[in-house]
N, C-alpha and C positions, 0 to 999 in steps of 0.2 A: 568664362563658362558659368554656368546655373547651376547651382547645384541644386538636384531633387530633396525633397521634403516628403515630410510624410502624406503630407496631405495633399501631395502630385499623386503618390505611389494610390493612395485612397480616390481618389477623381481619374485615374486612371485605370483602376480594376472593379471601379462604382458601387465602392464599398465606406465605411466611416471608417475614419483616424483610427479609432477605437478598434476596430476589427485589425487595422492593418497592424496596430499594437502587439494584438493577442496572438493575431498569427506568428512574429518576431519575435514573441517571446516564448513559443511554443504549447501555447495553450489548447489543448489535447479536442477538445469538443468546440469545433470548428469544422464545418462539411467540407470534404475532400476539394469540391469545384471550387468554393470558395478562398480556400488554402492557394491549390492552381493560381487562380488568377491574381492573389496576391504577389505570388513570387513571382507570377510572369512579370507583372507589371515593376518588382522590383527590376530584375534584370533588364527590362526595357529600361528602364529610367536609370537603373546604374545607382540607385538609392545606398545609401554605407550610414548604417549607424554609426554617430561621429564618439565612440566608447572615448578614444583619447584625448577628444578635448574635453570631454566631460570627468576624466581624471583627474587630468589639470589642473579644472577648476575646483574642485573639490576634496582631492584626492581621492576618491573613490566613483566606483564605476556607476551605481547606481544597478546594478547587475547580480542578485546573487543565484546561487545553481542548486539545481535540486537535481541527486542522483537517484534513481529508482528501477529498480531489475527492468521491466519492461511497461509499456501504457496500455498493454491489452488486456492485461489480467485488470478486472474490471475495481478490486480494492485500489489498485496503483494511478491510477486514471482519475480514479474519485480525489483519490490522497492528492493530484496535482492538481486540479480542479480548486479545492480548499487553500491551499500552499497560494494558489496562485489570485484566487481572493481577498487572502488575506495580507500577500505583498502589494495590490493595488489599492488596499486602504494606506498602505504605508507607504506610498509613491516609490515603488520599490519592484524593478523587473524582474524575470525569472528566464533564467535558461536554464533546463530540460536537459539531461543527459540519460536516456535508458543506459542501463549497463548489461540489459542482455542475459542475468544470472549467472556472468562470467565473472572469474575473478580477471580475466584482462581486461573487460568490461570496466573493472570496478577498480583495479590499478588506473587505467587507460583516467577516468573521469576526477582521480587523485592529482595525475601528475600531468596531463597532458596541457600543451602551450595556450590550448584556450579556457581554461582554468582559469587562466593569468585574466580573463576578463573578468573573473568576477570575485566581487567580494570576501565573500567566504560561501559555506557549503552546507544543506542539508544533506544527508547522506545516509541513504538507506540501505545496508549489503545484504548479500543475501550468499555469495561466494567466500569472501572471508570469513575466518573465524576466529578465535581468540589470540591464536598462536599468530594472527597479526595485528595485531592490539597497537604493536610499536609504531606500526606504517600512520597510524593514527593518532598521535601523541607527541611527535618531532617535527608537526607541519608549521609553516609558516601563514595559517592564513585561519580563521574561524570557522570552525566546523560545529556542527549538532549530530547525532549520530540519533539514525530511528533504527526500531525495531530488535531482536533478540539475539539476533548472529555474531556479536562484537559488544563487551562493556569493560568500561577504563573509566577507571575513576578521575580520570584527567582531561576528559572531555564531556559537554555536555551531553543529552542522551531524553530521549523524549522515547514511552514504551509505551504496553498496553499489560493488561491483565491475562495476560493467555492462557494458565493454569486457572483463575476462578471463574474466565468464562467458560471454558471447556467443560467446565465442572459442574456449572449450573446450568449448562446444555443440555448433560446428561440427567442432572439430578429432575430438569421439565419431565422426560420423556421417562424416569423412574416412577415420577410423579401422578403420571397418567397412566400407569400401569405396562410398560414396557422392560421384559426381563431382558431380549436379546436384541442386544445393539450393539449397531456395526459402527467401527468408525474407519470416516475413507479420507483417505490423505496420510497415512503412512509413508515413511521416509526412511529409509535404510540407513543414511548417512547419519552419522552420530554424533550431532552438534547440539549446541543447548539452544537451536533454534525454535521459529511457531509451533514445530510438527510435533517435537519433540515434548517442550510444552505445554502441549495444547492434547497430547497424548496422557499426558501424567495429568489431568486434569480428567479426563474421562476416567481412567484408571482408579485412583482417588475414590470417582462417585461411586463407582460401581461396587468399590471397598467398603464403603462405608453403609453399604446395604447388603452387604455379607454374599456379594457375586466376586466371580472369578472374570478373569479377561480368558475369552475364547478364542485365544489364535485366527480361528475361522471367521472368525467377525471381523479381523486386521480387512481392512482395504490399502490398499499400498498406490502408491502416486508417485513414483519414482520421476517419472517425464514432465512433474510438474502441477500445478494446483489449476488447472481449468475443467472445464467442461465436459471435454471427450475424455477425460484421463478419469473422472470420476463416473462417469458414465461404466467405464472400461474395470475401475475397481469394484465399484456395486455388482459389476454381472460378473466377476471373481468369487466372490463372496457367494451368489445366491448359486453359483454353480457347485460348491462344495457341498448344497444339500443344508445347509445349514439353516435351522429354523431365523428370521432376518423380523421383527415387530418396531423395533427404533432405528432411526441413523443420527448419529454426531458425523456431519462435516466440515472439514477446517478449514473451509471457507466456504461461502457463496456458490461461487463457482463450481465448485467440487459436488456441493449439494445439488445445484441443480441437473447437473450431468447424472447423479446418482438418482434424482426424480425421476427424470426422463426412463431410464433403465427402467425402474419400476413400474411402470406406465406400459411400458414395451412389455411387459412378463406378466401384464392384467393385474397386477397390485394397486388396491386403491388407496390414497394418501388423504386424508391419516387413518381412515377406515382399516387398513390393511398394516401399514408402517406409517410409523411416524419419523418427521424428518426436523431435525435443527441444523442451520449452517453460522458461518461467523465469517462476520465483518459488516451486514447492513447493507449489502451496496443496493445501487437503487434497481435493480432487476428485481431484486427479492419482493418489492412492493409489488412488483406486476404479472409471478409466475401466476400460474394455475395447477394448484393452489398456493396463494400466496405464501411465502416463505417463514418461516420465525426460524430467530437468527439472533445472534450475539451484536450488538453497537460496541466495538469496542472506541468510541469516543472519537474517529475519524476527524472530525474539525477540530477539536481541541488540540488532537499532535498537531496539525497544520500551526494553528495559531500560534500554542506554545514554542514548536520549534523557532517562528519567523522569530516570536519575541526574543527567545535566547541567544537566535544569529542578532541580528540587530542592540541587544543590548552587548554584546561583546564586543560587535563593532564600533560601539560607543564607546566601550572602554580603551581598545586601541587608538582611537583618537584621540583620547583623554590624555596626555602625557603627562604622569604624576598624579593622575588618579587611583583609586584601590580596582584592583580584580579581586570581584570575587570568585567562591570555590565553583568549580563546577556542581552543574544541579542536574540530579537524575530525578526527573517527573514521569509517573504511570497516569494514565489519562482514566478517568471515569470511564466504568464499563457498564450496560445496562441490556437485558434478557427483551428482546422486543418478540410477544407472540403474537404467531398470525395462525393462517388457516391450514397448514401444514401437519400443526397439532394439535390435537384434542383440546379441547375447552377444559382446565382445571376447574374441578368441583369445589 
């Protein structure tokens, strides 16, 4: 019998190698049809990625996983987008686990059998929190840990500046003469996560120009950091009566749902409010009016992360090589303004 190849599965759904790659490996920005007719054509052909002889020969799978809450919040998408760039400069696959913002999600993409395909693990949680720190620290396999919800000094850990960007979010929209600002993406849960963060960070500015945090200005996002939830927290806020001239939002996403609101209630941006979000992602280049926004260094975690998987997994290899300590690296952060806010005199 023949066994199918990739470049059957590719001449068979009239797509390139390359594409049939990206779809296998989960690579997020690939059209829906085109996805389709991939996998159709796998299942016709009965295509199997051969992982175990490629273990064999190498001992490793050539396979590593990147776990991430979900791919539609549109930072996590980008983040795998980067992640997965930067593993094909390193001839180095990527399998995609969402975890859904669950912590079964995120046990599930720890321990489960196909784990066992790859390498080791980028791992970004968003469900645990410190009090499982252990779960993370007795693994048999190389891990990097993104993001704020989890830190151990015994694993590596790629982060971002969430308190000085939040801060010089705020200190723009000081800058341009805004006294009352909102900030949306509140989070009730009491973690030392983004929100929390990224809260003390607003806080902070607003102290150090001798303001009070006004309750009334909380936007809360309990359901989540998108779009309609920030939409849903802005017209919270402006229903309390509350005089509303800035918004920090803690993310993209959030901000732009909170533009929108604005928009809906005849407020003109930045004429009326001024609005800063965080994280870059690439919507903010193209709202009306374009967004300004916090970069917190999105391709460098990518990068740095691949590197520290990868250099770990060279030390496992190494038998009677040195490990070294683990390294906790924050990624360069940078204030990108656009048209959202006032032009600084």
């Amino acid at each position: 019998m023949v066994v199918p190849t990739m470049a059957d599965v590719a001449r068979r759904a009239g797509v390139s190698a390359k594409t049939v790659s990206n779809v296998l490996s989960g690579y997020p920005y690939i059209r829906e049809s085109t996805r389709e007719r991939v996998l159709a054509a796998v299942d016709e052909l009965g295509y199997e990625i051969n992982v175990t002889a490629r273990i064999l020969r190498s001992g490793r799978s050539g396979l590593i996983g990147l776990a991430v809450p979900e791919l539609g919040q549109p930072y996590f998408g980008e983040l795998a987008d980067e992640v997965l760039a930067a593993a094909r400069r390193r001839d180095v696959q990527v399998l995609i686990e969402p975890t859904g913002f669950t912590r079964e999600g995120e046990l599930a993409a720890l321990r489960e059998p196909r784990r066992r395909l790859v390498d080791g693990l980028v791992f970004s949680p968003a469900a645990l929190d410190q009090s499982d720190v252990h779960l993370l620290e007795n693994l048999d396999y190389p891990l990097v840990l993104l993001g704020e919800q989890v830190f151990s000094t015994h694993v590596d850990h790629v982060t971002m500046h969430n308190v000085e960007g939040a801060r010089a979010a705020t200190e723009l929209l000081l800058d341009v003469g805004c006294r009352r600002i909102a900030a949306i993406g509140m989070l009730h849960a009491r973690t030392a996560g983004s929100a929390t963060l990224r809260f003390q960070g607003y806080r902070e500015a607003l102290e150090d120009r001798g303001l009070a945090v006004d309750d009334r200005l909380l936007g809360w996002a309990d359901d989540g950091w998108h779009r309609a939830n920030g939409a849903r927290a802005m017209a919270a806020v402006l229903d309390t009566g509350v005089e509303v001239d800035g918004v920090v939002a803690f993310n993209d996403a959030l901000a732009l749902g909170a533009m929108h609101e604005l928009g809906v209630r005849g407020l003109s941006i930045p004429r009326d409010v001024a609005v800063v979000g965080f994280d870059d992602v690439e919507d903010a280049r193209y709202s009306v009016p374009s967004l300004t926004t916090i970069d917190p260094g999105r391709r460098e975690i990518a990068q740095v992360a691949l590197d520290l998987l990868l250099r770990r997994l060279d030390e496992v290899g190494s038998p009677g090589g040195s490990v070294r300590p683990p390294v906790l690296h924050v990624a360069d952060m940078r204030l990108v303004e656009r048209e959202s806010t006032p032009r600084r005199v």
